[in-house]
N, C-alpha and C positions, 0 to 999 in steps of 0.2 A: 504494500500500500504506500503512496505518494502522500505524505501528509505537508502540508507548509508549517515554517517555524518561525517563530515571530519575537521569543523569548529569549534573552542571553542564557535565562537559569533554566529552561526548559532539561530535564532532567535527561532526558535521550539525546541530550548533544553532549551530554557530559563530559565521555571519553573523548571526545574533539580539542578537549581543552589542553590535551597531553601531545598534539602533534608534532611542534616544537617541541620535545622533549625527548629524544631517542631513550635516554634511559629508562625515564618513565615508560614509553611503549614499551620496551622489549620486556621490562616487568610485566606487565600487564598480557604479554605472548602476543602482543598485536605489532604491525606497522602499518605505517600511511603509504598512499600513493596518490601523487595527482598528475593532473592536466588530463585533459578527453581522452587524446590516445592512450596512456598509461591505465584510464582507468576501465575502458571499452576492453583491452588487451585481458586485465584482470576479471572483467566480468566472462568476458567468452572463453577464457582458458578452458577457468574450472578447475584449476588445481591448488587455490588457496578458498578456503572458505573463507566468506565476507562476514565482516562486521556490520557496516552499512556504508551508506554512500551518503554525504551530501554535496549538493549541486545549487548553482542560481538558477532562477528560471529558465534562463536565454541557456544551460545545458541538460537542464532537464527538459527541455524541447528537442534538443538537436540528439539527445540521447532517448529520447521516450521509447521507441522501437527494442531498444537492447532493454532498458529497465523492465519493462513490460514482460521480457521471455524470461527475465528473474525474480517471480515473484517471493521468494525464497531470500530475496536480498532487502532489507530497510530502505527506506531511501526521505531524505530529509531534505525540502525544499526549501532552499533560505536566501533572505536578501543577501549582496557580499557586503553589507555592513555589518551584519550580525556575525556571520563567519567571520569577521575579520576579531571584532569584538570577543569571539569565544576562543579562536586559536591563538590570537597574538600574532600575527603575521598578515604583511598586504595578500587578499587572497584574492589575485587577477587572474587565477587561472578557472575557476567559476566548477569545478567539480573535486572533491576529494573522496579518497574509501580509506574506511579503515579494514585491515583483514589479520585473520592470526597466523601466526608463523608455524602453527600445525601440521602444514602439508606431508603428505607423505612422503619421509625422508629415503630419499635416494642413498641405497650402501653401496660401499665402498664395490662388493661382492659383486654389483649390476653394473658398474664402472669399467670391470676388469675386460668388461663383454664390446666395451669400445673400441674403436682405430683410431679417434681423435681424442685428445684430452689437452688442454691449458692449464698447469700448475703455473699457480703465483707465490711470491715470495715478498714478503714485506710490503705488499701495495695497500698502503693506509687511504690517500687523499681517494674521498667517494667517486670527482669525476675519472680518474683511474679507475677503478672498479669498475663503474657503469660504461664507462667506453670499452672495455678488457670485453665484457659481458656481450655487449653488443657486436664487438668484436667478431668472437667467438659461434656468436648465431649467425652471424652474417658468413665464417668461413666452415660450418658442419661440424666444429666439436661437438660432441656427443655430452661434455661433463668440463669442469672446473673444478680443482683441487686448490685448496688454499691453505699456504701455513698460519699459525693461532694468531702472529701479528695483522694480516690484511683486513682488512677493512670491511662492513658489513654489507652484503650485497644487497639487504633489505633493507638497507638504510632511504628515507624517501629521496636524496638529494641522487644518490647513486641508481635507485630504478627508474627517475625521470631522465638522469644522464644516459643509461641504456636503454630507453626508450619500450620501458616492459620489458627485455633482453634476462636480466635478473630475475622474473618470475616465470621464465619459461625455459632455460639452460639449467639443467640441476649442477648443485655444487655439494660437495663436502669440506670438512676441514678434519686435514690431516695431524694429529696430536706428535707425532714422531715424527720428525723432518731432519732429516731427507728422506731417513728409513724404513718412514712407513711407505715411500712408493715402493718398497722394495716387493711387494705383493702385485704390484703392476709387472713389474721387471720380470716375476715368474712367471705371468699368463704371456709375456712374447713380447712387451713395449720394450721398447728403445727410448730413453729419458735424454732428449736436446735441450741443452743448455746457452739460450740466448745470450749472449756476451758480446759487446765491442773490444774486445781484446785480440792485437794482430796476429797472434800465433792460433787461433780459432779457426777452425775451415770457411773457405767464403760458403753461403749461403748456396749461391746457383751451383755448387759443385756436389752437395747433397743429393742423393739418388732414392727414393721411396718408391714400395710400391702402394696402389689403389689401398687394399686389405692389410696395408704393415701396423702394424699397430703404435702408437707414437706419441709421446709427453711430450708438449713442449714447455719449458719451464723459461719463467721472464722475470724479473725480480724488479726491484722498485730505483726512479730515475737516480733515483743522490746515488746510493750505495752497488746498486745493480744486484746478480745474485752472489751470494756468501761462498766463503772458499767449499765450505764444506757440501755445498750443491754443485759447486763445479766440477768438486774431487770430483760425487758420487755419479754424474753424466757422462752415460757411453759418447757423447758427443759434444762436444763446444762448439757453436755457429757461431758466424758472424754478418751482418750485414756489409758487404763493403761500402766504402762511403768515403768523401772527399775527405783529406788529409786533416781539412780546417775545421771538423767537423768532429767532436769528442765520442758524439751519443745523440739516439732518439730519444724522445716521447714512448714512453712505453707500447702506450696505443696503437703507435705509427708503427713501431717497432714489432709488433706482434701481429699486425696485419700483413704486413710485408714477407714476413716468414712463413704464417700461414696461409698467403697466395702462393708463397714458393714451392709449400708442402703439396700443393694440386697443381699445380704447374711441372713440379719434376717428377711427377709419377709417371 
């Protein structure tokens, strides 16, 4: 049901009041998502249950269609001054959800069953994360492994920067790092370790096949990845790149590789 909401204190806006608050959400096992496409993505998935939605009128028009085949989903109709009033924040994007972080966790054990995977290392800053994510759907990994440092993928700044990307790419986090890939490495992967460092093979000189099965691991822009990821990688790449030129953009950096990784099969 569509109800309008007219109240700051209206008791069913309540947990809206925590969306600026990443800590508070993850206590509460929820996170936010906005802008239309992020939140149309999360309605049609289907694989986060919803808390509800509020929207201004002028997206609960342009959304009515999808609201409609969710009747199973809240949905709270509000001016965006009230919105703005309940969450603390300018809300120009005229739709939010909240959803819980329940989803059915993807193991490690349904991973192993991939050819493509993206392990990160250190990648804190959200838009990292959400471009890494987007990334990653944009070139067919199947999965995202991340060590305990990186950053929350359900964090709302990081699913609007992946564009939904984050709620439909399963990830895990691996508590043993580098180690725990070492259960990849038994089912047949090959763990590539992204590096600008010259003594690294150039990138185009990598040979894969279609069905090889393959890590690519990338690690965060200051530090890059740690000795002890480099030790543990059957491989060190490198992108080549002009002299005057240190390092990429993570993002840049891991697209690039994995256009390489379907290009030289």
């Amino acid at each position: 049901m569509i109800r309008i909401r007219s109240l700051p204190d209206d008791p069913e806006l309540e947990a809206y009041r925590t969306v600026g608050d990443p800590a508070a959400l993850e206590r509460a096992g929820l996170f936010v998502a906005e802008g239309r496409l992020v939140v149309e993505r999360l309605l049609q998935d289907g694989r986060f249950r919803i808390h509800s939605v509020a929207v201004t009128p002028a997206a609960a028009s342009a959304l009515g269609p999808l609201l409609e085949a969710r009747p199973d989903v809240p949905v709270h109709v509000c001016e965006p001054t009230l919105l703005q009033t309940i969450t603390g924040f300018d809300f120009h994007r005229g739709c939010l959800a909240l959803a819980w972080r329940d989803a059915p966790a993807t193991p490690v054990e349904a991973m192993v069953r991939a050819t493509r995977l993206l392990a990160l290392e250190g990648v804190g800053n959200p838009d990292n994360i959400g471009g890494l994510f987007r990334t990653a759907l944009a070139f067919g990994v199947e999965g995202v492994l991340l060590d305990s440092s990186c950053g929350d993928p359900l964090y709302r700044k990081a699913i609007r920067t992946s564009m939904a990307a984050t709620l439909r790419v399963p990830f895990v986090r691996i508590a043993e790092w580098p180690h725990g890939l070492d259960r990849f490495r038994r089912n047949g992967f090959r763990v590539l370790a992204l590096t600008p460092h010259r003594d690294a093979a150039a990138l185009e000189e990598l040979r894969v096949t279609t069905d090889e099965p393959i890590v690519l691991a990338a690690g965060s822009e200051g530090a890059g990845l740690s000795s002890g990821l480099l030790d543990y990688a059957d491989v060190r790449v490198r992108i080549p790149m002009d002299v005057r030129a240190d390092s990429l953009n993570v993002v840049v950096a891991a697209a690039i590789a994995l256009h390489a990784l379907r290009a030289n099969c």
